[in-house]
C-alpha positions in Angstrom: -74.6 -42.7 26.0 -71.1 -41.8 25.3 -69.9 -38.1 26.7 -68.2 -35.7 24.6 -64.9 -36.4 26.6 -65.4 -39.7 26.0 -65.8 -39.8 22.2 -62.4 -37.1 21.8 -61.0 -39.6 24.6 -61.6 -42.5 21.7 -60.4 -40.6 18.8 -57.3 -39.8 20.8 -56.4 -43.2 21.4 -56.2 -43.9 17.5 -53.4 -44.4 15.5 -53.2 -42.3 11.6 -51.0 -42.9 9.1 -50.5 -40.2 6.3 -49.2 -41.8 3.0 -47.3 -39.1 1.2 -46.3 -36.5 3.3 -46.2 -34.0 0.7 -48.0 -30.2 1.2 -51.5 -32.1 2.0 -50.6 -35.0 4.0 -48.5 -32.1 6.2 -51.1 -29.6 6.2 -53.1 -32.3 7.6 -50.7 -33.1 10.2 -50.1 -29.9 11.4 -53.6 -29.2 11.8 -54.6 -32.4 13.7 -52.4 -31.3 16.0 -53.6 -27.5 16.3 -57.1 -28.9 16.9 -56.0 -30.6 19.4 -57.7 -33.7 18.4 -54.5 -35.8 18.2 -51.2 -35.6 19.7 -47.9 -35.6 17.3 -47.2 -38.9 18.5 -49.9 -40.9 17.3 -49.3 -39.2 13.9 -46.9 -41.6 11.6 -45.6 -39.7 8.6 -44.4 -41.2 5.2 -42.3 -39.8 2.7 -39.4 -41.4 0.2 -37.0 -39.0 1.4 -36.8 -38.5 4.8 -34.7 -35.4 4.7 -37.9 -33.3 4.2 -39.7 -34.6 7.3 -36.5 -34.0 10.3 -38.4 -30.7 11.4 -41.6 -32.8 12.0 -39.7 -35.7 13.9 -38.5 -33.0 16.2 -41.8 -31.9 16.8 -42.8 -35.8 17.8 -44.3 -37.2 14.7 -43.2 -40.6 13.9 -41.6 -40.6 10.2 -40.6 -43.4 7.9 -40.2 -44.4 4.3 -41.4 -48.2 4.6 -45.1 -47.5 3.8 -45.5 -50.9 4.6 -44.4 -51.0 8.2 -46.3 -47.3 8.3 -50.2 -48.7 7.9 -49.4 -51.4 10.6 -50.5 -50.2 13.7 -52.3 -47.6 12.3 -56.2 -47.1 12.9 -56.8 -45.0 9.7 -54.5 -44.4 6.8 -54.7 -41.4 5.0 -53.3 -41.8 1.5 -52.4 -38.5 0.1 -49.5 -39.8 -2.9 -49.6 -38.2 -6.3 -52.2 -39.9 -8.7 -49.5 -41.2 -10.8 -48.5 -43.3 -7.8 -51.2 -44.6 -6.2 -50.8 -48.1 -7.9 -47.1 -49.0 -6.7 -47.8 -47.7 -2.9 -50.9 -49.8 -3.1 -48.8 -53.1 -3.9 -46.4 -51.9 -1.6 -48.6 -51.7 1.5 -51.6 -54.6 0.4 -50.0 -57.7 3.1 -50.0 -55.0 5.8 -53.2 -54.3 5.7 -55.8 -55.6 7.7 -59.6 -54.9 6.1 -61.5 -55.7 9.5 -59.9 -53.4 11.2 -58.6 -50.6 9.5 -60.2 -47.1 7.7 -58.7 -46.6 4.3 -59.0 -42.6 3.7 -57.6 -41.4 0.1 -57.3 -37.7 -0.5 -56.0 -38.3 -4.1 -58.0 -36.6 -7.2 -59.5 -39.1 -9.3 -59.2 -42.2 -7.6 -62.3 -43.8 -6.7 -63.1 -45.7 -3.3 -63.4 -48.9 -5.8 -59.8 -48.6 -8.0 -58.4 -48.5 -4.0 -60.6 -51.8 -2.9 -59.7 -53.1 -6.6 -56.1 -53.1 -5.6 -56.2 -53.9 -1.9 -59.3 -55.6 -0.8 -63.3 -55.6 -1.6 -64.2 -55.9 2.2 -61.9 -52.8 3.2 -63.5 -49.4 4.0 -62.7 -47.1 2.1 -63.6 -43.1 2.2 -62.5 -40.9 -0.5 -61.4 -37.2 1.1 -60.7 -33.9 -0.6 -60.0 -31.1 2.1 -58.1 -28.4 0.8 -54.4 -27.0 1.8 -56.1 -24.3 4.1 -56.3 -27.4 6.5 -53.0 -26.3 8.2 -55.3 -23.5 9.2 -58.3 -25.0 10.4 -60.2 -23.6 7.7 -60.5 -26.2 4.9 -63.5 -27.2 2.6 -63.6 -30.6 3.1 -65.3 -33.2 0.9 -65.8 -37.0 1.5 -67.9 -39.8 0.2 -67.9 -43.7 0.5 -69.2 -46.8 -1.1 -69.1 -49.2 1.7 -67.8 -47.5 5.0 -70.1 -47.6 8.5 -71.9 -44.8 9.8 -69.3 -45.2 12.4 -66.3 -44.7 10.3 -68.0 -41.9 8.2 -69.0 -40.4 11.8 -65.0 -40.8 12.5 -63.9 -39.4 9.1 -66.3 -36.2 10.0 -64.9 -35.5 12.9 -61.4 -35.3 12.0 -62.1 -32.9 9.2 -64.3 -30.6 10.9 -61.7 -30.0 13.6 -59.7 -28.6 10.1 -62.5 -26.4 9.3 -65.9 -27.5 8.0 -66.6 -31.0 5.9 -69.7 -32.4 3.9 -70.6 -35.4 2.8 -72.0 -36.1 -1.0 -72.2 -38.6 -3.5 -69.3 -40.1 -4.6 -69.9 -39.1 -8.3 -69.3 -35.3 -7.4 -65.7 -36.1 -5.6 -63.8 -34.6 -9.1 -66.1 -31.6 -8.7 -65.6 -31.1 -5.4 -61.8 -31.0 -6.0 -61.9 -28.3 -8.7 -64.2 -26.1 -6.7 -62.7 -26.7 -3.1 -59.2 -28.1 -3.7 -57.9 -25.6 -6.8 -60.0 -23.5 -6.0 -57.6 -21.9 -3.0 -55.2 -21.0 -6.0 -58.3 -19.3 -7.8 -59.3 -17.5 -4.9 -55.7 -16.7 -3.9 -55.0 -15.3 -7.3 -58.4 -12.9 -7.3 -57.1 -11.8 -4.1 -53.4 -10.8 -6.0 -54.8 -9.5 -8.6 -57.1 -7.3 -6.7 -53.9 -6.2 -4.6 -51.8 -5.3 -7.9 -55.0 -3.1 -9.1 -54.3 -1.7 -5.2 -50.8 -0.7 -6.2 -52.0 1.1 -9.3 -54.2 3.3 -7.6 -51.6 4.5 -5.3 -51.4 1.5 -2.1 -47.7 0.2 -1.1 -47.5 -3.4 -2.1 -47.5 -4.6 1.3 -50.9 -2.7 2.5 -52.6 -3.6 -0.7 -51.9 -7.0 -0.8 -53.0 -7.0 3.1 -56.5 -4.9 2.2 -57.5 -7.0 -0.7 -57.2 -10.3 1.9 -58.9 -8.8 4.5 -61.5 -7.7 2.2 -61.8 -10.9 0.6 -62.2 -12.5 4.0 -64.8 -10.4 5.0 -66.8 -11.5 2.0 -66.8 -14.8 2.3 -67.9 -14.0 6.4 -70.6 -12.2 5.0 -72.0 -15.0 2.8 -71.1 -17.9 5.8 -71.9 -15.8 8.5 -75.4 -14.5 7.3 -76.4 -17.2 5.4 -76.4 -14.8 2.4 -76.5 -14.6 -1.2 -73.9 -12.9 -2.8 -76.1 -10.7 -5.1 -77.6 -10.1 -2.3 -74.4 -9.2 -0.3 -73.6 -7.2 -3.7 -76.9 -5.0 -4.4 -76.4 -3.4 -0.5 -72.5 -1.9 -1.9 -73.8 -1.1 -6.0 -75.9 2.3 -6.0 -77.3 4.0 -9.6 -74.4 5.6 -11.6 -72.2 4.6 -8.7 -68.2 3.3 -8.9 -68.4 -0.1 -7.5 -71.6 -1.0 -10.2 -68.8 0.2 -13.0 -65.9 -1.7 -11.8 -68.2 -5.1 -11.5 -69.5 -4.3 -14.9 -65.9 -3.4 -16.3 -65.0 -7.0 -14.6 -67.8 -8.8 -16.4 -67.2 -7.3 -20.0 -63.5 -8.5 -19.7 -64.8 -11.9 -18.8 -64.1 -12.2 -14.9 -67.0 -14.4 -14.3 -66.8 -16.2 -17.5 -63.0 -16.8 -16.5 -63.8 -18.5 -13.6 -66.0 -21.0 -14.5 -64.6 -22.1 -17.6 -61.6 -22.6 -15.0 -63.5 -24.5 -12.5 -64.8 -27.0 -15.3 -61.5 -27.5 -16.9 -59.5 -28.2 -13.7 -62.9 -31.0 -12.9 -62.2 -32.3 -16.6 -58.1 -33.2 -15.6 -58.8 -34.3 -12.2 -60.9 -37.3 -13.2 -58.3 -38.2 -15.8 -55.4 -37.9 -13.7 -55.6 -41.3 -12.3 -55.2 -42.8 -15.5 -53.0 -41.2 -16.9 -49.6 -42.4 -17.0 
């Protein structure tokens, strides 16, 4: 049976390419490297201009702009390109790939694990990925699902991503969900949290201490919920008492359509990402 030094002692010996080194593919970078997982070296970094990656060859990641020469000696590739250009990097970079030996990872919204095998090759595995930019962090919500790929390789893909904070697997049909709820929803969550730190200001806080309150408060929320196993009505009904303030500011919340807001938000940013891929 394989020790746990032996299994990081594995994954340290491979090799990842990141695609697009754009705010994912580097917040992905930088936190494989915070986990401790993989060294900087092993980490080959893609980008058109390479201008935007000279602070990250300093820091020892390998950086290029031939995609193709990129995936070569790479263990798992991590395509993380817009949607719009998923198509021309996957003609760029099909002869340098090798399907018996490689893990195809794509963390782009709307593209399917088939359109990637459609373009490169049927026999490839291929596991679609959406963690979210807290990644740098070690804190992302990290989705992935597969068609075809091992237990082995899903077992690989798990492990990277939950060094970055915590990652799931479901079905494959939920990916564009899972992007609206985990992926945008950072910028939802980010903008409750300014909002709640401009109603700070009005009631008397320095921009600065409010803004720092309403994140700490926030983050003790969610800790509540993750922490406890909780429910958040549950979490809700201990701070809401009969006649009291924080009952009437929910309830002014809800008649101004907080709740309603969000949702509708969450189902229209699922509706564009499944369409991105296609459109032009």
């Amino acid at each position: 049976m394989q020790t746990a030094t032996n299994k990081l002692n594995k994954m340290n010996s491979k090799k990842i390419t990141i695609i697009g080194s754009g705010n994912m593919g580097l917040s992905l970078a930088k936190g494989l490297v915070k986990s401790g997982l993989y060294k900087a070296e092993a980490i080959t970094l893609t980008r058109r201009t390479l201008n935007g990656l000279t602070e990250y060859a300093e820091q020892g990641f390998n950086t290029t702009n031939n995609n193709a020469e990129a995936v070569k000696g790479a263990d798992i590739i991590v395509l993380a390109v817009l949607p719009q250009q998923v198509n021309k990097v996957l003609d760029e970079i099909k002869s340098s790939i090798n399907p018996k030996m490689q893990l195809f990872t794509s963390v782009v919204s709307g593209v399917t694990c088939n359109n990637i095998k459609e373009k490169l090759y049927k026999d490839l595995e291929v596991v679609r990925v959406m963690p979210n930019t807290a990644i740098a962090i070690q804190q992302s919500m990290t989705c992935f699902a597969t068609d075809n790929a091992s237990t082995e390789s899903l077992a690989t893909v798990k492990q990277i991503f939950d060094t970055v904070g915590i990652s799931i697997q479901i079905q494959e049909d939920l990916m564009t969900s899972a992007t609206a709820l985990c992926a945008c929803g950072i910028a939802f969550f980010l903008r409750s949290i300014r909002a709640a730190s401009q109603g700070g200001v009005e009631v008397g806080f320095h921009a600065h201490d409010a803004l720092m309150m309403a994140a700490q408060t926030a983050k003790g929320a969610a800790d509540l919920l993750l922490q406890l196993a909780s429910h958040p009505e549950h979490e809700i009904d201990k701070v809401t008492s009969p006649k009291g303030c924080t009952i009437a500011g929910l309830n002014e919340m809800e008649h101004n359509g907080f709740s309603s807001a969000m949702i509708k938000g969450i189902k229209m940013s699922a509706k564009i990402a499944g369409e991105l891929y296609t459109k032009e």
